[in-house]
C-alpha positions in Angstrom: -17.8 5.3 22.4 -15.1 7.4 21.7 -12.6 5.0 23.6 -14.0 2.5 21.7 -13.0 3.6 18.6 -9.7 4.3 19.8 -9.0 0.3 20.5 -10.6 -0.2 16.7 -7.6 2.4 15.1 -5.1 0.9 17.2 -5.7 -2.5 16.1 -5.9 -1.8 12.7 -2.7 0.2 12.7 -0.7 -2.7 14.8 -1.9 -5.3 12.5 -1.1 -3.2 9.2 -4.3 -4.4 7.8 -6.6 -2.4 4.9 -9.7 -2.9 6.0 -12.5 -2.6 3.3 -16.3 -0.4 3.6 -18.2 -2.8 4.9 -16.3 -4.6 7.4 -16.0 -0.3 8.7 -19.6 -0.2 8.6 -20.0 -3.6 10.3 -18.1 -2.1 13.0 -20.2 0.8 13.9 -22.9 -1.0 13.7 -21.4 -3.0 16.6 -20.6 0.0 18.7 -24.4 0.5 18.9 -25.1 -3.0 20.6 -22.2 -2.9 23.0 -18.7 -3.3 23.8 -18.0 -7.3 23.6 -19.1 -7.6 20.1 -16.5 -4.8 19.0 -14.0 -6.7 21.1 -15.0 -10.1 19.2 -14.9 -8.5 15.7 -11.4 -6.9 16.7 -10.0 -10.3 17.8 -11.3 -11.5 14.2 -9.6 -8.9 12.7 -6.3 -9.6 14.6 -6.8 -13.2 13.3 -7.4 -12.3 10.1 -4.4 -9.8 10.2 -1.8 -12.2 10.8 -3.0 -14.7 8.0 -2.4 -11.8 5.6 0.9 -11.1 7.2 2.1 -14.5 6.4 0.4 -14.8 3.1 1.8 -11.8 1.9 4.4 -11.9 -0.8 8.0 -11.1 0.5 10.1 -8.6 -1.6 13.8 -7.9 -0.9 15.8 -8.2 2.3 16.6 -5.9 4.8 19.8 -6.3 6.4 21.4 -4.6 9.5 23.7 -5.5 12.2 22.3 -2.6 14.3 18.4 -4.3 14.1 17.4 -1.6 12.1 14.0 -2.2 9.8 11.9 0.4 7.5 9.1 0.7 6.4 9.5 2.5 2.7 7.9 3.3 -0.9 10.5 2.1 -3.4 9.3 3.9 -6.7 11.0 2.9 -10.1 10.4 0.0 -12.8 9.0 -2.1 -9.9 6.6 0.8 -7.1 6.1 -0.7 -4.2 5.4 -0.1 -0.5 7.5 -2.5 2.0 6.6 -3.0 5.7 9.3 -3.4 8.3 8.5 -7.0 7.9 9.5 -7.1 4.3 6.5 -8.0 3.3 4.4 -6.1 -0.3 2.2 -3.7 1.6 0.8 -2.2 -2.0 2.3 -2.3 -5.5 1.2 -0.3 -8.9 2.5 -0.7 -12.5 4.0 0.9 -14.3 7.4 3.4 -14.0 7.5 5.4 -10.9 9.9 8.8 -10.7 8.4 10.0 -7.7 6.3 9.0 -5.1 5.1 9.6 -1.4 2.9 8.1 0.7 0.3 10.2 1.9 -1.1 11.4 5.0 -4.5 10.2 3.9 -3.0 6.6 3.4 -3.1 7.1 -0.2 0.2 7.1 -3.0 1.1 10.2 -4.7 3.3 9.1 -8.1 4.9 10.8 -11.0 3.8 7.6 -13.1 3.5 7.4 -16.9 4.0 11.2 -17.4 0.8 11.9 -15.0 1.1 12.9 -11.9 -2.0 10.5 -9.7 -3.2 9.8 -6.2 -4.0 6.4 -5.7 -5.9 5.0 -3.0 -4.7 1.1 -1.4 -7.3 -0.2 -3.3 -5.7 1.5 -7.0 -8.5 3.9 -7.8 -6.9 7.3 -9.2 -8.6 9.6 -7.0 -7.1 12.8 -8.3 -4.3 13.1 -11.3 -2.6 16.0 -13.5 -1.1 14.8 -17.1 2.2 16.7 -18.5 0.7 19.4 -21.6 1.2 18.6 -24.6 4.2 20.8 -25.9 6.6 19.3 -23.1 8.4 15.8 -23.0 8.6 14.7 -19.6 7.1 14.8 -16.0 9.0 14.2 -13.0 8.3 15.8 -9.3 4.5 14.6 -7.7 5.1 16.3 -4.5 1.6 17.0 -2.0 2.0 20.7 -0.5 0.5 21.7 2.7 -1.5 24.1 1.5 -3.6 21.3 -0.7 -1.7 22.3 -4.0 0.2 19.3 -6.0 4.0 20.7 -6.8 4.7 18.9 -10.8 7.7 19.7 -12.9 7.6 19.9 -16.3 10.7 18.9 -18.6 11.0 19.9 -22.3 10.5 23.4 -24.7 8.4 24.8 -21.5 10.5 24.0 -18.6 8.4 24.9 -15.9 7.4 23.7 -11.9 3.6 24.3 -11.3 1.5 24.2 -8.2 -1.9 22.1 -9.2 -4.9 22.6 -7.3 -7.5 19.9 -6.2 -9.3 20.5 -9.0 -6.3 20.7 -11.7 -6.3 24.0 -12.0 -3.0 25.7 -12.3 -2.4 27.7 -9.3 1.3 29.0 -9.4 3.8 28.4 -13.0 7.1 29.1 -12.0 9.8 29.1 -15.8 12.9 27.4 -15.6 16.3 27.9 -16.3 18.1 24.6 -16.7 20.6 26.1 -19.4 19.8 22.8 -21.5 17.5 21.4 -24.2 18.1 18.3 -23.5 14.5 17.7 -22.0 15.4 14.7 -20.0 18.8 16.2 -18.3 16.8 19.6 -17.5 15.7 18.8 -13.7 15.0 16.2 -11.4 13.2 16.2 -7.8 12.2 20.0 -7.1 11.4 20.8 -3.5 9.1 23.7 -1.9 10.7 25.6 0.6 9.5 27.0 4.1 10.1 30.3 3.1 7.5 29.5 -0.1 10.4 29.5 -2.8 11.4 26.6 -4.8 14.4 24.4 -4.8 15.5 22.7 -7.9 18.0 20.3 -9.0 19.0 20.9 -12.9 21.8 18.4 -14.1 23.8 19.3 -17.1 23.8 22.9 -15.8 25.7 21.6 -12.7 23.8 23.5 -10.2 20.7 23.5 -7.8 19.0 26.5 -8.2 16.5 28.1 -5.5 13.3 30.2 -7.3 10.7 32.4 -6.0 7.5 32.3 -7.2 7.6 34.8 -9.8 11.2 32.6 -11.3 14.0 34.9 -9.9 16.8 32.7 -9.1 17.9 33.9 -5.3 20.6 31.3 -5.0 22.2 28.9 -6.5 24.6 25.7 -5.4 27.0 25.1 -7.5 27.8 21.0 -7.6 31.1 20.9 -10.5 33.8 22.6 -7.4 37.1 21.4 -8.3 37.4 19.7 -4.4 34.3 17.1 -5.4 36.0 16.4 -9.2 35.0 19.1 -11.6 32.6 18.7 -14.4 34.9 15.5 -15.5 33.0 13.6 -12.3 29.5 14.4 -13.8 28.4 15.5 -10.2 24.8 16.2 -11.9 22.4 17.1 -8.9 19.4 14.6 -8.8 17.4 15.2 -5.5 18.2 18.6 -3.3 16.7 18.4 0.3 17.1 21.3 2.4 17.8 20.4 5.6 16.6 22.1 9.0 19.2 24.1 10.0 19.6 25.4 6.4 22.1 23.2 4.8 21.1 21.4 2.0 22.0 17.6 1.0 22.6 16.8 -2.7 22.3 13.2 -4.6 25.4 13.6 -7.4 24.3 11.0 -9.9 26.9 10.0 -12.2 29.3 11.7 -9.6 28.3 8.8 -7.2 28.4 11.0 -4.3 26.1 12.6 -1.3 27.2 15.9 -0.6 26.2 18.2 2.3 26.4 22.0 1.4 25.9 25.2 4.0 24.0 28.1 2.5 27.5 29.4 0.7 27.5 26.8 -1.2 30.9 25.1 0.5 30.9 21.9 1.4 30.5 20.5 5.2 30.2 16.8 4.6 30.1 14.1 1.7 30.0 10.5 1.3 31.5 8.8 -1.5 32.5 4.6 -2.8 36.0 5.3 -1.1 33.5 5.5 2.0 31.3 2.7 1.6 32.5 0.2 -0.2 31.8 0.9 -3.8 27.9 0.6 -2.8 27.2 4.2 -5.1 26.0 3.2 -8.5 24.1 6.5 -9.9 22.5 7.8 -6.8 18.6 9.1 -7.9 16.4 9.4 -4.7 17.3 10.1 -1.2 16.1 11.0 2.3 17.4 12.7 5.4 15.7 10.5 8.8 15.1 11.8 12.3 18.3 10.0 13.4 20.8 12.2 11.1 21.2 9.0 9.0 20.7 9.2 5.1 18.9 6.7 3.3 20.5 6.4 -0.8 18.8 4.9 -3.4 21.3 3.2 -5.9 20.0 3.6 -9.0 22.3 1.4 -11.1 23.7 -1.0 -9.1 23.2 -4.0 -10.5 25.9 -6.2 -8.5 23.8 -8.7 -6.5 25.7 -8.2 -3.7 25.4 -4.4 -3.3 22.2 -3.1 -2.2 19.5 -0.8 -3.7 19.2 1.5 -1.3 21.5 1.6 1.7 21.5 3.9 5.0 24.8 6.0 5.7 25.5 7.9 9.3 27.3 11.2 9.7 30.6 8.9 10.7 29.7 7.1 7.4 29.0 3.8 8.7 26.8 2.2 6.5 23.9 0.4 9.5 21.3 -0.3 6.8 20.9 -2.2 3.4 17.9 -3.7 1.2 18.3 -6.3 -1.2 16.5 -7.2 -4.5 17.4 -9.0 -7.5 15.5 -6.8 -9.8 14.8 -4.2 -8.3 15.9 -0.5 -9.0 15.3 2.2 -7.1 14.7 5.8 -8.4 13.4 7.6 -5.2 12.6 6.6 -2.0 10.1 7.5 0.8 10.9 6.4 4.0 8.0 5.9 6.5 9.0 4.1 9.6 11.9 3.2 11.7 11.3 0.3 14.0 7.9 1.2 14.6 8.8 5.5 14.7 7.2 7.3 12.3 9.5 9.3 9.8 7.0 12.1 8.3 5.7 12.1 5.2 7.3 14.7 3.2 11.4 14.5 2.7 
């Protein structure tokens, strides 16, 4: 029995299809009368999967000389997840500043000043709204230890840790040497070593917190060898990297920059590189290949992509397309059929 349920997962996973209660139920109830019928319904379901597949609405293009396709979550005006074969996997209204897709199957967003998990269908199956006193929330990030990590922008700067049952578990203050709610931080990151990394724009820096808010270390992104403060390097989304490094979106500065834990720079990627495709860079992610995926925030040339994939030799290998589009994270899933993880 267990074997059979294997073939059923597999199937469903190949064909990409979201398959509702009762055809589940219909299923098991299968299993109990014997192998061929499961094998019929999963044929059915094949059929079924690659009507929807064609029916589906298309959204962008993916281009690459190299063959290369994602799946990805584009979050911004438009939220939407993408299959490899460019077709709308899920979509939401509203304005998106975060967003991952979970290991559940359901969306995590920073939507509307709420933080909310959404199932495929669109029910809101857990949510956490900004309090009152403060302007703006941006991070949604999952933990592993269950927690929800939200940032808070506004007269409380803060990053919390939100349980399952929206309780506040862990409220770390900020320091983002601005009032300017909106310029106070971007997309915060929890660490391996439990503390918290946090981009905060105007103040030029990405700042690393423990939990009690003691600032341990601190990137500094205005250095005179990336342009000074006159290049508005602002620090959008900070990943820290594996082997301790950590990889910086410049916004305005329309650059990726790679930083070693003194805060010097090892590697960066800028228009004279790639062909003038930065335009605000917002949301980012590092891929099992070494490649870096960049959402283009601003571009609004249509013959410059939204997001675009860069290599360490900076050979851009990867583009996507939209005429409306704009994309202020991303969340890459698969490539060519690999899975990527689910956190960045």
């Amino acid at each position: 029995m267990k074997g059979d349920l294997s073939v059923i997962q597999t199937a469903m996973s190949t064909a990409h299809l979201m398959v509702c209660k009762c055809r589940l139920e219909l299923s098991l109830e299968f299993l109990n009368n014997g192998r061929m019928k499961i094998l019929t319904l999963l044929s059915l379901m094949c059929a079924a999967a690659v009507i929807t597949t064609d029916a589906a609405e298309q959204f962008g293009e993916q281009r690459s000389a190299a063959g290369i396709k994602h799946s990805f979550l584009i979050a911004g005006p438009m939220t939407v997840l993408v299959g490899e074969d460019g077709h709308i996997k899920w979509k939401t209204d509203g304005y998106a500043r975060d967003a991952f897709v979970l290991e559940n199957g359901n969306v995590l967003l920073s939507i509307a000043n709420t933080a909310r998990e959404m199932t495929r269908e669109g029910e809101v199956v857990w949510s956490y709204d900004l309090a009152p006193e403060n302007s703006e929330l941006g991070t949604a990030v999952r933990l592993d230890n269950g927690n929800t990590l939200v940032v808070e922008r506004g007269v409380r700067p803060r990053l919390l840790e939100v349980t399952r049952d929206g309780k506040v578990d862990v409220e770390v203050p900020l320091e983002p040497e601005t009032d300017n709610a909106h310029m106070q931080t971007r997309m915060a990151r929890k660490l391996s070593n439990g503390n918290y990394l946090v981009p905060h724009l105007l103040a030029f820096k990405v700042k690393e917190y423990q939990p009690d808010g003691t600032v341990v270390h601190t990137i500094r992104t205005d250095l005179e060898e990336l342009g000074g403060r006159e290049e508005r390097n602002w620090p959008f989304t900070a990943i820290r990297l594996a082997d301790g490094r950590t990889l910086v979106n410049l916004t305005n500065g329309n650059k990726t920059v790679e930083f070693d834990m003194d805060g010097k720079v090892v590697w960066k990627v800028t228009n004279d590189d790639v062909g003038g495709r930065f335009a605000d860079p917002c949301g980012g992610q590092r891929l099992a290949s070494g490649n870096t995926v960049i959402c283009s925030y601003a571009q609004k040339d249509p013959d410059m992509p939204k997001l675009f994939e860069v290599t360490p030799d900076k050979k851009v290998v990867w583009e996507f397309f939209h005429p409306t589009a704009r994309a202020h994270e991303v969340h890459v899933l698969t490539t060519n059929g690999d899975r990527e993880g689910y956190l960045k």
